[in-house]
N, C-alpha and C positions, 0 to 999 in steps of 0.2 A: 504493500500500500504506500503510496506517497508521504501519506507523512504519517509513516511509523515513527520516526525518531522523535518529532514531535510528540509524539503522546508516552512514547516507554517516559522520556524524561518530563512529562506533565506526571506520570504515574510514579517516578522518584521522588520527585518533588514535595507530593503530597502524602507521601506513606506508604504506598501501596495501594492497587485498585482494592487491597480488603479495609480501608480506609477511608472510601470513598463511598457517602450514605445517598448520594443522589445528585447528579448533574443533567445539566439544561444550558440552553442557547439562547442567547436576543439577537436582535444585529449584528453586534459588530464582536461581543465576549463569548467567553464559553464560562461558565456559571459553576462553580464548581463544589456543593456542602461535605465538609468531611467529621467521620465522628467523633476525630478527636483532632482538634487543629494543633495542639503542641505538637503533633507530628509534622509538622509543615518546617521543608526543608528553607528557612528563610533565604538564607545566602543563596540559594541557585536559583529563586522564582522567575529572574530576569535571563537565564542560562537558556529557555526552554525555545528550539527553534520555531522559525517563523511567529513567534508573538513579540510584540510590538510594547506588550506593558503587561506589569500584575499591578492588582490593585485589591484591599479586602474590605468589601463592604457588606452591613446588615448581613453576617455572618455565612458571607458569601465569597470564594476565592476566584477572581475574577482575571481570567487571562485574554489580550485583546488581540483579535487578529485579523481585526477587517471585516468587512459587508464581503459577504461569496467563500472567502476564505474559511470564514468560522465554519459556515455549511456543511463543508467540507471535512473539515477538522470534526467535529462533532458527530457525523456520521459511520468516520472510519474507527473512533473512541467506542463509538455504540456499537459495531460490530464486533470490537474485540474483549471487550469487557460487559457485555450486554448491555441492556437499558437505562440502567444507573439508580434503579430500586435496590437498595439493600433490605435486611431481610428487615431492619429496622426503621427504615421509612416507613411513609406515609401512604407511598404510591403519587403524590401531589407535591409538586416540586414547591409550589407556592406553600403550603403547608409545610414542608420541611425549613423551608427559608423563615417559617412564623415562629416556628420554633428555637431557633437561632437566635432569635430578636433579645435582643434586654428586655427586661419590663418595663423600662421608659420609652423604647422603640416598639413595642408590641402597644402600648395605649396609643402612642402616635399616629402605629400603621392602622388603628382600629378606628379613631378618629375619622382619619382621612376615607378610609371605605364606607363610612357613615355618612359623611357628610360633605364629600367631593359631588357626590352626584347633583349635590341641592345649588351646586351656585351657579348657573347659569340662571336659575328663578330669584334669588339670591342677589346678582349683579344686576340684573335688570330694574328688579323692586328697586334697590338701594340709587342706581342713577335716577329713579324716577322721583325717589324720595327727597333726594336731594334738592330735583330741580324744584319741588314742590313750595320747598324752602325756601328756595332762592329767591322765587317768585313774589310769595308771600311778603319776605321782607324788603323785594323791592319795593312794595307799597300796592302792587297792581291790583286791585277789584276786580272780585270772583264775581257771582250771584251762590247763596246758598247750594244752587244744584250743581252749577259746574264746581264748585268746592266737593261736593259730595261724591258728586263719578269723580274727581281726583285721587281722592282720600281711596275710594276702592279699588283704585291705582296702584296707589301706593303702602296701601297699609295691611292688604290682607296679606301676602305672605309672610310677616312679620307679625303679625296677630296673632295668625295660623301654623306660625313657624315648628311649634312643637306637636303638630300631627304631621309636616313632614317630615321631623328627627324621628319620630315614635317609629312611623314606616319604615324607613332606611334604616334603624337601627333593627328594629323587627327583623326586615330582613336578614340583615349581617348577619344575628346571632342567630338565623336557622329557623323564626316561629312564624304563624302567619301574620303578613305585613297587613291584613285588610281588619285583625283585633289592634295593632297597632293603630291604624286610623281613629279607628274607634276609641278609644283611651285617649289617646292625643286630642280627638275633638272633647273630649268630656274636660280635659283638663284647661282647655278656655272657652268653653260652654259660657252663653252670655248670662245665666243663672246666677253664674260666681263672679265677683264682683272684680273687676279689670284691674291687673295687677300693677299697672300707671296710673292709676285712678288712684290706687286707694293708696299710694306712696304718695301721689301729690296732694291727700287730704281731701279730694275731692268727693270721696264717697265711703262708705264706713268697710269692712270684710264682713261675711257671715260668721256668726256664734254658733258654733254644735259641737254641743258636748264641754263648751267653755275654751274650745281650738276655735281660732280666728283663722278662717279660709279664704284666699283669694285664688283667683287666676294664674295660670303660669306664660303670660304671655311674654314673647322673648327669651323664656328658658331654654339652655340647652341642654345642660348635663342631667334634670328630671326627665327630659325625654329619652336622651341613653339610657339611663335607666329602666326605662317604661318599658322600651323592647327588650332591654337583655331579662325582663321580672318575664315578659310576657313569655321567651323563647322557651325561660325555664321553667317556668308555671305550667305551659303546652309539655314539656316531655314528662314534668315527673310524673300530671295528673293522668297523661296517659297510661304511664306504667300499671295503672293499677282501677281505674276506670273500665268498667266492661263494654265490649266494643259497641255494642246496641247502645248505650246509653252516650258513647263519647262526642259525636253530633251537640246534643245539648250542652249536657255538664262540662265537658272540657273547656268553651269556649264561656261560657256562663261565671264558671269559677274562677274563669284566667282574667277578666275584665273585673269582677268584681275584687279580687283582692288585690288586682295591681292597681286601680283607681281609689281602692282605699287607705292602699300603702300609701299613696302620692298625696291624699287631702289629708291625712288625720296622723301619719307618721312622719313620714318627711316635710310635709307643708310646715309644721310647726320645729322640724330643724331649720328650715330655709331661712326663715322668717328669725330664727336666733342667728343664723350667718349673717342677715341682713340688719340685724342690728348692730352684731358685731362688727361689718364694713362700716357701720356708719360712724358709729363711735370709734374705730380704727380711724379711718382718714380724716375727722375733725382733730385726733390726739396727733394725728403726722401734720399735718401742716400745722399747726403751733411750734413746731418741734423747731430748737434751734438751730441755725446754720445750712441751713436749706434741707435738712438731711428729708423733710415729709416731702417738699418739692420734689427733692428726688428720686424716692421710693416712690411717688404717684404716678410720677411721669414716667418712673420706667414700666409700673406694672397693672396703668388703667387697662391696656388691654386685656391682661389676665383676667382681672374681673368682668370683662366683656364676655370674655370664653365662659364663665359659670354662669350668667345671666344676671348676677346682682346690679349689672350697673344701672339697672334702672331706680335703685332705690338711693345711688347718690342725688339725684334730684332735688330730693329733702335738702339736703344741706347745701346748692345751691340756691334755692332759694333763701335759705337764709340766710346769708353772706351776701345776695341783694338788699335784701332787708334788713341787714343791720349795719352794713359798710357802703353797699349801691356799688359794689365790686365783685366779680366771680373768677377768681383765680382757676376754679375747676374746670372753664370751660378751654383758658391757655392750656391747662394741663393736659387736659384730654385730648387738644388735637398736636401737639408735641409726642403726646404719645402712639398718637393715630402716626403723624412724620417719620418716627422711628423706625416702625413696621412696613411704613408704603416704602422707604428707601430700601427695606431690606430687600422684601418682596420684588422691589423692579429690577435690582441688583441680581435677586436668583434667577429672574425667569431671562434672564438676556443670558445666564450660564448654562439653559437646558438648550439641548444639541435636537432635539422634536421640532419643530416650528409650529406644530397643531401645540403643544401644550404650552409650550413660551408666548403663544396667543393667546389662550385661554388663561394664563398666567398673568399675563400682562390687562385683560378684559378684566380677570377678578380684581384685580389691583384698582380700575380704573374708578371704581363707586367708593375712594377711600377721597376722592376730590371733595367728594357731595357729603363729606362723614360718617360710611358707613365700610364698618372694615368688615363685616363676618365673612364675605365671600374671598377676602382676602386672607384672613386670621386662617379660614378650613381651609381653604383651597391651594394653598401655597407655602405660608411662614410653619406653620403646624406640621407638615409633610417632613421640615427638616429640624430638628432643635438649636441647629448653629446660626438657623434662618432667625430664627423666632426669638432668640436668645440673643441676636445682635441689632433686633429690633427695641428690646427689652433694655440695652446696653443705651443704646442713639436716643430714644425715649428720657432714659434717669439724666443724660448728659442736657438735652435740652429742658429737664424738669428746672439743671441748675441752671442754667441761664436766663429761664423764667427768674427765678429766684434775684437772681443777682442786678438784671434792670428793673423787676418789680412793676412784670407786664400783670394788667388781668383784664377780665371784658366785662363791658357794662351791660349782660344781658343774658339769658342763658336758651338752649335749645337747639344751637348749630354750632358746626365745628368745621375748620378747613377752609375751601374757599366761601362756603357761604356764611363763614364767622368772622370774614373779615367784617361786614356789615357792623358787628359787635363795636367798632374800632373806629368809624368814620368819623366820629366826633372828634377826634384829636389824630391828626394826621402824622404824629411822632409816636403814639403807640400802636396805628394803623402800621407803618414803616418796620415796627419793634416787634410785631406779631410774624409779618410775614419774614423779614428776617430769622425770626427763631423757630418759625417753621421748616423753610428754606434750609436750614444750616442743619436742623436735626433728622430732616430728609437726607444730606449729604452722609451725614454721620454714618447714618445704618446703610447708605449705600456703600461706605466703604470698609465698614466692618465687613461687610458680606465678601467682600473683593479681596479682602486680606485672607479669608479662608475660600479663595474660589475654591484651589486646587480638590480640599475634603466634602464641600459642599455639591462642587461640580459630581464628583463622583455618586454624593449621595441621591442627587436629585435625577442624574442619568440612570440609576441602576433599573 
């Protein structure tokens, strides 16, 4: 065969083909999982003819040898040593590579097949939302109705956001995605009293049982949740459920007690995390020497990812109302800056152009201030992404800090917060400057780990 040399010494390399738990091809690599990598001959990975490079990512030994090439290579590997199922696989090369994963890489890669799929609905709501704002604050007059088909515009995927997490996550874990629907709709059912509502004082929560209930509108990790209660509520109740009866009861008992967990167990965790953010970040920004400016800025977006941030609201408004100043709203888009630089930065290092577009689209509704499609769909995928967002974010918290911008107004962020700023044309200039500069930042934290990140986000 042509390139047997190339494979005896891919087969020294790594141990021995009894070494070897499962290998696969993309483009241009040969993929390689072994089941014990201290066997990996380090010093000769670069020895192995006709490849071009090794590289080990997401627990995967990665040798490159060209578009046609690999094809090649990989077929003559599979004749000699068989299919590349050990007796200890999977059968499922993707499975075997999950298994691999850290457990900060396996929540990542789980995230991401949850919630990848949602942001093309996702980017579109959020540029519409944006514009909506825009509009608004430029002064323009609606009439009630075209307000209203606006608003339906813009606000139902985000209202509804957590029956499409419930489904996709449903999915993922294996149960049926259409009890997901259903859970996900009960959990913003307009019965329960809207979870912006009732943060902004505007309407009371429900009392039962002496547990105060709201809405999970905007949440995302209750909706993770909901599917993986739901995936596993569907197998165990099977187990033991007789089959005549499984039609009903299975699906009866899997909605009733993950909807109960969610109002009467976790709702009244949520709502103690939500007090505890709140009285966290009014005890961080008093805090001396910018140190809350900086912790804010670097980790608003994290509490974007758990859904709390709706409940910082509260305490913008009163920081209008007691100062006529909101520092939260600079914060939050210095932090929003930190993430769009990282993000634009990654998707110009993915070698796809379909996904570097679709990288680049998600990115694009972080203008209008809305990052989820950004946060899932891209920074989240890699933690060097998301993490040098989180870096550019605390740097621009302290520059907030140190000229002592804030906005006279709250509700937008980005370019529709400049509007916050027009009254005074020096911290109109101050805003977009520290925006500006905190977007540089994370763009080039990104660019200082292309090399690790390049690899991560091509694998």
């Amino acid at each position: 065969m042509k390139y047997d040399k190339t494979i005896d010494t891919i087969l020294e390399v790594v141990g021995g083909k009894e070494n070897i738990k499962n290998f696969e091809h993309c483009a241009t690599r040969l993929r390689i999982i072994l089941k014990d990598d201290s066997k990996l001959d380090k010093e000769r990975v670069d020895e192995v003819p006709e490849s071009k490079g090794y590289f080990f990512n997401t627990g995967q030994h990665q040798f490159i040898f060209g578009t046609g090439k690999v094809n090649a290579v990989y077929s003559e590997m599979e004749q000699k040593i068989g299919d590349g199922n050990s007796s200890d696989s999977s059968g499922n090369f993707k499975e075997d590579v999950y298994q691999n994963l850290s457990p900060v890489q396996k929540v990542v890669r789980t995230l991401a097949d949850i919630l990848v799929p949602l942001i093309p609905t996702l980017v579109t709501t959020g540029l519409l939302m944006g514009i909506r704002g825009l509009v608004i604050e430029l002064g323009v007059n609606m009439t009630g109705d075209v307000l209203s088909l606006f608003e339906m515009l813009t606000d139902t995927a985000f209202a509804f956001l957590p029956v499409l997490i419930a489904y996709s996550a449903t999915k993922k874990f294996g149960g049926n995605p259409l009890l997901g629907i259903v859970v996900g709709l009960m959990m913003v059912a307009p019965q329960i009293p809207n979870a912006y509502a009732v943060s902004s004082g505007d309407i009371q929560p429900l009392t039962i049982f002496g547990i105060d209930i709201v809405g999970y509108q905007g949440s995302v990790i209750p909706a993770i949740i909901v599917g993986w209660m739901i995936s596993k509520l569907e197998r165990w109740l099977r187990s033991f459920v007789p089959q005549m009866m499984d039609l009903i009861v299975t699906p009866f008992l899997t909605i009733v007690i993950t909807i109960s967990t969610m109002l009467f167990l976790l709702g009244p965790i949520l709502q103690f995390a939500e007090s505890g953010v709140i009285n966290g970040i009014v005890y961080l920004l008093e805090a001396p020497l910018g140190i809350g400016y900086i912790l804010f800025g670097g980790l608003q977006q994290v509490i974007t990812i758990t859904g709390l941030h709706h409940s910082i609201g509260i305490i913008e408004i009163s920081l209008l109302n007691d100062t006529g100043r909101n520092v939260i709203q600079t914060l939050t888009t210095v932090s929003m800056a930190g993430q769009f630089g990282a993000a634009v930065s990654a998707a110009l290092l993915m070698r796809d152009k379909v996904k570097r577009a679709n990288a680049l689209s998600a990115s694009a509704s972080t203008l209008f201030g809305i990052t989820e499609p950004l946060l899932f769909g891209v920074n989240l995928r890699a933690m060097r992404v998301f993490g040098s967002g989180i870096a550019a974010g605390a740097i621009g918290g302290l520059l907030t800090y140190i000229i002592g911008l804030a906005a006279t107004g709250m509700g937008i962020t980005f370019i529709p917060g400049m509007l916050l700023y027009t009254g005074n044309m020096t911290a109109l200039f101050q805003y977009i400057l520290v925006t500006a500069v905190t977007f540089v930042i994370g763009f080039v934290f990104v660019k200082i780990q292309s090399r690790a990140i390049k690899a991560e986000l091509n694998a």
